[in-house]
Residue frames as qw, qx, qy, qz and C-alpha x, y, z in Angstrom:
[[0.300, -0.838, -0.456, -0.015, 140.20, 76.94, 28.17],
 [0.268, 0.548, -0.029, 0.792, 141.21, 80.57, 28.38],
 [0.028, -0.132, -0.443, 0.886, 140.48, 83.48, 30.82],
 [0.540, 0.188, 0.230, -0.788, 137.02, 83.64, 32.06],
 [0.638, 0.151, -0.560, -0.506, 136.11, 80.53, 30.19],
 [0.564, -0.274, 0.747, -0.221, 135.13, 77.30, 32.15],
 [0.648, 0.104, -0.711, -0.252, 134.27, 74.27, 30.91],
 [0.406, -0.271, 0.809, -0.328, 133.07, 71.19, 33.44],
 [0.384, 0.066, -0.913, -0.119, 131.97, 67.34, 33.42],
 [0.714, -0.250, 0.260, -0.600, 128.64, 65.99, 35.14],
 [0.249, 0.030, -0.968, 0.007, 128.51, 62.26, 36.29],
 [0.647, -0.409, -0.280, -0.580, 124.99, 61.14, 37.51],
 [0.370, -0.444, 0.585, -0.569, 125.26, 60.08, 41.04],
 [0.662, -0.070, -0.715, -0.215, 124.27, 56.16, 41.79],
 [0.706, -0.509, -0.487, 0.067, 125.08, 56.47, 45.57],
 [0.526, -0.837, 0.142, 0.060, 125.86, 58.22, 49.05],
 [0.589, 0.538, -0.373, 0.475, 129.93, 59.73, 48.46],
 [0.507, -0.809, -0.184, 0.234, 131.23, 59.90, 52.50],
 [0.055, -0.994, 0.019, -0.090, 133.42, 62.48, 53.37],
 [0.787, -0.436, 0.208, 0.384, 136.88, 62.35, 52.93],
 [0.106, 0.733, -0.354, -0.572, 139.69, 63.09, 49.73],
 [0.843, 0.523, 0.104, 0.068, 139.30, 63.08, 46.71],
 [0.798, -0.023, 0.562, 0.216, 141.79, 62.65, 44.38],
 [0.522, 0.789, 0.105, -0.306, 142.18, 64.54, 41.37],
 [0.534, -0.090, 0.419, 0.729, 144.73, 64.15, 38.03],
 [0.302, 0.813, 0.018, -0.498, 144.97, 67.49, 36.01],
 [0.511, -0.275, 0.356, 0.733, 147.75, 66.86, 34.10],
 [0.439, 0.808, 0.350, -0.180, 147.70, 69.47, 31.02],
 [0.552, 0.531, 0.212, 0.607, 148.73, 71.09, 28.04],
 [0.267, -0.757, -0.247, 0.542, 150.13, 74.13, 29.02],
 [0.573, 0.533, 0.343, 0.520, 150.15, 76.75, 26.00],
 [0.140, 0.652, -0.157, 0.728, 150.33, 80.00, 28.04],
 [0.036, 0.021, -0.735, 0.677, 150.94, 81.02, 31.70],
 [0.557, -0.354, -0.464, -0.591, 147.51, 80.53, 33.21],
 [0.122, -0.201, 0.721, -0.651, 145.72, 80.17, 36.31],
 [0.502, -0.161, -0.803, -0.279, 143.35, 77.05, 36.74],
 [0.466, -0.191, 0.581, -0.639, 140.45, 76.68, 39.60],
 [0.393, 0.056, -0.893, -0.212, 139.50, 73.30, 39.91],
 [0.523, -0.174, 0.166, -0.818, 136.11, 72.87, 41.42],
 [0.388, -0.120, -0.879, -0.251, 134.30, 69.97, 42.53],
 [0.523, -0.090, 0.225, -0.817, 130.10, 70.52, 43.09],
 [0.180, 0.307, 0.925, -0.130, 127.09, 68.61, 43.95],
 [0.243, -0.164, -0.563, -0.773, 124.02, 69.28, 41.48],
 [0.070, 0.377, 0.913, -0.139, 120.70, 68.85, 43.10],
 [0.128, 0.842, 0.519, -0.068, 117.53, 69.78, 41.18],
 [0.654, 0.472, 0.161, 0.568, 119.70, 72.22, 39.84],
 [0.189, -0.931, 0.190, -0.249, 121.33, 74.16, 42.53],
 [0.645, 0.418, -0.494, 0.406, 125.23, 73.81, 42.79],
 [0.736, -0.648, 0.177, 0.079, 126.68, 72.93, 46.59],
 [0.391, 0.675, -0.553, 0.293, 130.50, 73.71, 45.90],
 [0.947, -0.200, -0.164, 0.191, 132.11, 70.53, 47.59],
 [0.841, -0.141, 0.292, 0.434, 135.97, 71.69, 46.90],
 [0.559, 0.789, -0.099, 0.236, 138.23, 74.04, 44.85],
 [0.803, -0.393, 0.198, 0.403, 141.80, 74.56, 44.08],
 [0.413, 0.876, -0.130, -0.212, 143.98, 77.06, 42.15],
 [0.753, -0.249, 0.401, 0.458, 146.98, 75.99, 40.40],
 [0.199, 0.785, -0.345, -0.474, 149.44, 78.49, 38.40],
 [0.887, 0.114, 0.307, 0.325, 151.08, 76.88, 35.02],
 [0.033, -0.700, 0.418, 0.578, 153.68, 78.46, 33.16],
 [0.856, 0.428, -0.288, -0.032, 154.30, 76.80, 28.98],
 [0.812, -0.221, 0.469, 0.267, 157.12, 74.58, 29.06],
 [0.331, -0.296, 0.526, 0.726, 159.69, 75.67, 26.01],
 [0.570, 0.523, -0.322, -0.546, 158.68, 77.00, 22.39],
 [0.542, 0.353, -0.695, -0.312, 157.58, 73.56, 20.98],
 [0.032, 0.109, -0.901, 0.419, 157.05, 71.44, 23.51],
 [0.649, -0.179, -0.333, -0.660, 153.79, 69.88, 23.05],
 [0.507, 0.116, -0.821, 0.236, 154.07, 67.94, 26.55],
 [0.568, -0.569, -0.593, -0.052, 151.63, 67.22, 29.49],
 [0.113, -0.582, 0.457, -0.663, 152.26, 69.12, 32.63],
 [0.457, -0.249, -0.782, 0.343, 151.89, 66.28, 35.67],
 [0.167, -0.211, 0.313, -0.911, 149.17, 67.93, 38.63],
 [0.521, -0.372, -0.760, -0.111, 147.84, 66.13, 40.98],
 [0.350, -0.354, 0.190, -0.846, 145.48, 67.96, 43.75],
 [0.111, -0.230, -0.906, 0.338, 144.31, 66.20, 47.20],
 [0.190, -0.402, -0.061, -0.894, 140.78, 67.94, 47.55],
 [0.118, -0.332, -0.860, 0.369, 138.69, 67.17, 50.91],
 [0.394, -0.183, -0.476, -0.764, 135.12, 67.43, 50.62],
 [0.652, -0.044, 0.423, -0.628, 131.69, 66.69, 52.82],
 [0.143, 0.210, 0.928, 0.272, 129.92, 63.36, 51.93],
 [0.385, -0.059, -0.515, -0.763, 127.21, 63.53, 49.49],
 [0.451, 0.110, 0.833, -0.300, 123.79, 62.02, 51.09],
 [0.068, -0.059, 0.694, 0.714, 122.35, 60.80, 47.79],
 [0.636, 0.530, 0.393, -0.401, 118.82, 61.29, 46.31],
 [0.544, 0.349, 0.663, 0.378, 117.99, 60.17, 42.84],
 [0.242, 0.946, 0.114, 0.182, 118.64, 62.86, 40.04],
 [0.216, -0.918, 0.188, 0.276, 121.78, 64.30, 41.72],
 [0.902, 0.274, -0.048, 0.329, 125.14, 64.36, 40.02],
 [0.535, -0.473, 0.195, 0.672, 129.14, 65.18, 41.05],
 [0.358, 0.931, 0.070, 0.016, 130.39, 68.07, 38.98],
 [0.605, -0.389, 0.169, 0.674, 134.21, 68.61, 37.90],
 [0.374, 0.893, 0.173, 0.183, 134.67, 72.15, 36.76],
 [0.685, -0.301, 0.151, 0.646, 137.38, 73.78, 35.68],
 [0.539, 0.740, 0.251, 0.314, 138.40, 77.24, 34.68],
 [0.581, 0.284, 0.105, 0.755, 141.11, 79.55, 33.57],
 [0.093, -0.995, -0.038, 0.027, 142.14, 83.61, 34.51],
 [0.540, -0.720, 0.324, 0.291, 145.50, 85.24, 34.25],
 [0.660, 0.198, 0.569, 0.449, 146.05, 84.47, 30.52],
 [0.212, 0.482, -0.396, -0.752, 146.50, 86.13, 26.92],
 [0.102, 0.149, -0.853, -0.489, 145.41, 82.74, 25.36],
 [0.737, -0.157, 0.235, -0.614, 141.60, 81.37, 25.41],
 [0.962, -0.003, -0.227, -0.153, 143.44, 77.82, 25.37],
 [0.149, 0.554, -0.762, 0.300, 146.36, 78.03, 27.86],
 [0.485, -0.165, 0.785, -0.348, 144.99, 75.01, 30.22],
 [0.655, 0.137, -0.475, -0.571, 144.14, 71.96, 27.86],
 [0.785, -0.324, 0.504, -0.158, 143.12, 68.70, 30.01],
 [0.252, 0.452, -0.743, -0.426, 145.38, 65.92, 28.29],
 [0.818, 0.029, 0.513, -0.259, 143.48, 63.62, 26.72],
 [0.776, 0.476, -0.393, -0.125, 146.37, 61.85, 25.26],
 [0.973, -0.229, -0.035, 0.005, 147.54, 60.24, 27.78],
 [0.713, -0.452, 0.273, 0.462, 151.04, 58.71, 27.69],
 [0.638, 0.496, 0.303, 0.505, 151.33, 59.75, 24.10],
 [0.180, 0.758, -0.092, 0.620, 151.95, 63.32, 25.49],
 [0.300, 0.321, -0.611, 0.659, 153.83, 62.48, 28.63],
 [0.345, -0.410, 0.047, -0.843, 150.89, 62.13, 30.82],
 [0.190, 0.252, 0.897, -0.311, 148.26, 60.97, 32.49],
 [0.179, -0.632, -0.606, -0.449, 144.27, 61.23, 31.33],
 [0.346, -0.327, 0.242, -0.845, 142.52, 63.48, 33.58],
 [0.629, -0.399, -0.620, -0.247, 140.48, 61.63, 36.47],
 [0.453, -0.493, 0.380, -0.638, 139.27, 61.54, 39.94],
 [0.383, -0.156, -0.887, 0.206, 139.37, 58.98, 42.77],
 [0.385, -0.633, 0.056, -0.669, 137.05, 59.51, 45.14],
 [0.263, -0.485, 0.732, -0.399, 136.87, 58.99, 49.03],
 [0.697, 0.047, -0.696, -0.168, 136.42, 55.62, 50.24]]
């Protein structure tokens, strides 16, 4: 995901989220410097309630280096009072680049020094 490009993840709600911090793992590829807002909405009936965001800068990591970047982000947020139909949104997107794939979420795991992307949420 480049400049101006987003990209996000819907999860269908099942119950009431109370108010506290989330959690969040970015880790990523990092192929060019890049700035990353990391967003996290509520969906109801399709109008977006922006819970959360966060910017984090990356820089690449050496010519060749095909390795994870580590970024974890506390993010405090309202509780959710649930109704049937809603759903949690993580979006995520990119400015400040030359590349339209400097922020890649790693989903390889340990195989590229990482972690998966994921969220805890509050408890």
């Amino acid at each position: 995901m480049g400049a101006g490009g987003s990209q996000e993840a819907e999860y269908g709600l099942k119950a009431d989220v109370v108010a506290g911090t989330y959690k969040l793992v970015c880790d990523g590829i990092i192929i060019r410097a890049i700035d990353v807002t990391f967003e996290l909405i509520h969906r109801r009936a399709g109008a977006d309630m922006l819970l959360a965001t966060a910017m984090q800068h990356f820089e690449p990591l050496p010519a060749g280096a095909f390795t994870a970047q580590a970024c974890d982000l506390d993010m405090d947020a309202p509780a959710i009072e649930f109704m049937a139909g809603d759903e949690f949104i993580f979006r995520y997107s990119g400015a400040n680049t030359t590349s339209t794939n400097g922020y890649i979420p790693n989903g390889d795991g340990h195989t590229a020094d990482g972690r998966i992307p994921n969220i805890t949420l509050p408890k």
